[in-house]
Every structure is written in structure tokens, then in C-alpha cells.
C-alpha positions in Angstrom: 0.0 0.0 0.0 1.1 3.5 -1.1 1.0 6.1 1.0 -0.9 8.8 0.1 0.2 12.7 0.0 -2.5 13.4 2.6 -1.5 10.9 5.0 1.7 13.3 4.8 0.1 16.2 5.3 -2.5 14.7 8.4 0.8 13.5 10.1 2.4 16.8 9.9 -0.8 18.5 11.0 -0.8 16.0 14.0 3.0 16.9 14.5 2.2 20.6 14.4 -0.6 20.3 16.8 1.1 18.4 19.2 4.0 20.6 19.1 1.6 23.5 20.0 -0.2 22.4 22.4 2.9 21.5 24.4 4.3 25.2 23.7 0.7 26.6 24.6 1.5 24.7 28.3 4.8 26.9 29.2 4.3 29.1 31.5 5.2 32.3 32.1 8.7 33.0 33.2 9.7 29.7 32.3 11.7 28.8 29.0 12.4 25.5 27.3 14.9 24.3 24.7 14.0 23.0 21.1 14.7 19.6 21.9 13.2 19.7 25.5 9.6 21.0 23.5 10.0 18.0 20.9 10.6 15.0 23.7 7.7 16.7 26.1 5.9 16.9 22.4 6.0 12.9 22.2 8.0 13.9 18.9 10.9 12.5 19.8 14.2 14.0 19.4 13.2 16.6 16.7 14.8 19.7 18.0 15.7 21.2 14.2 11.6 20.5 13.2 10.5 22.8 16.0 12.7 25.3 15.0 12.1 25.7 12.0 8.6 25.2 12.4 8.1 27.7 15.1 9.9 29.5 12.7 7.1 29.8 10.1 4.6 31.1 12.9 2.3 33.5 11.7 3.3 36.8 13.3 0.2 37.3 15.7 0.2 34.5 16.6 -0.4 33.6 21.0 1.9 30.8 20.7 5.0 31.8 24.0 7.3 30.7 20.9 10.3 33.4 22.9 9.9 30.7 25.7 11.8 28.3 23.5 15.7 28.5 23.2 18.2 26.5 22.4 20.2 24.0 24.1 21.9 25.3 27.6 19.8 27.9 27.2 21.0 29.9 24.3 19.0 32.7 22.4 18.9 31.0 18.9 17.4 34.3 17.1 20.4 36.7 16.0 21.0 40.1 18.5 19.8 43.1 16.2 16.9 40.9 14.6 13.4 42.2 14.8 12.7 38.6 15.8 15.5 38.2 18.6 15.2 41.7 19.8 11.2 40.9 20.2 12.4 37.1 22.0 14.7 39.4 24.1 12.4 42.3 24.9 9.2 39.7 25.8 11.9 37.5 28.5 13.0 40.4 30.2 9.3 41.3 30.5 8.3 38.4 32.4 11.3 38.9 34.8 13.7 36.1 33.2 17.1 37.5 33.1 18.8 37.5 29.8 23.0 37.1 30.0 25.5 37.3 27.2 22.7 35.9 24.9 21.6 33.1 27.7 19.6 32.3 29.7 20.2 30.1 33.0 17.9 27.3 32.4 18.8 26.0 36.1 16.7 28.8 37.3 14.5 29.3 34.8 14.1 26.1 32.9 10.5 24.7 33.0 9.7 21.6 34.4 6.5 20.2 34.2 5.7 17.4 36.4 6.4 13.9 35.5 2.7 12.1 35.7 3.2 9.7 38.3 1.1 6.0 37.5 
């Protein structure tokens, strides 16, 4: 059996939404990496796919999408960039202190709580 183009396109849609509603969940104050998003995602480890499609966000979008960072909490988005000056500008807001381009995920890092069985 041959799969279909919109099997493709339903998977990435489930992908997407998954991804989303994990991002939706972050709280305020808190950040987490690319990779972190993708495992907490059920996505696996998928930290360039998040990227790049958090990256194609529409720009009104209510998504926390300055929450996310990269690994050890680096500011992925370029200093001077509409963009990264926005990620900046929005972590600072909610009180999450931003240092030579990094933030210090031991202090800020979100951890939601592992569901216990």
C-alpha cells in the first residue's frame, strides 16, 4: 500500500498540533529548549523541526514561541533581529534575566511534572 500525500500532510498537522499544544502549556517566566519541547511533544528528538517550524509562525500569533531556546539555554534568534530583539524584549518582561545571549535554564528552565502512575 502506497501512501498517500494526505497521509503526509495529516501526520504533519498531527505533529504541528502536538508541538503546540505542548508550547501553549509553558508558563510564564519559564523557557524551554528545542529539543526539550520535541521530547515533552511525544515527537521524539526533533529539536531542528521545531525550530524551524516555530519559525514559520504567523506573526500574531499567541503561541509563548520566545519561551523556547536553544540547548543550555542559548538565544537562537540573531541580537539586532526584529525577531530576537522581540524574544529578548518579551523575556525580560516576564522577569527572566537574559545574559550574554543566555539564559540560565537552572533557574528558569521549565519543568513540568512527571505524571506519576
Amino acid at each position: 500500500m502506497t501512501e498517500q500525500p494526505h497521509d503526509r500532510d495529516s501526520e504533519a498537522q498531527i505533529r504541528r498540533t502536538a508541538l503546540y499544544s505542548t508550547l501553549a502549556q509553558v508558563p510564564e517566566g519559564k523557557v524551554v529548549s528545542y529539543g526539550q519541547l520535541a521530547e515533552l511533544a511525544g515527537l521524539g528528538r526533533a529539536a531542528r523541526w521545531v525550530g524551524r517550524t516555530l519559525s514559520q509562525l504567523p506573526g500574531d500569533t499567541k503561541l509563548p514561541w520566545h519561551r523556547v531556546l536553544g540547548a543550555g539555554g542559548r538565544i537562537s534568534l540573531p541580537v539586532g533581529s526584529p525577531s530576537g530583539d522581540e524574544q529578548r524584549a518579551r523575556l525580560r518582561m516576564e522577569g527572566i534575566t537574559v545574559l550574554n545571549n543566555r539564559v540560565d535554564i537552572q533557574r528558569h528552565g521549565w519543568r513540568p511534572v512527571e505524571h506519576s502512575g
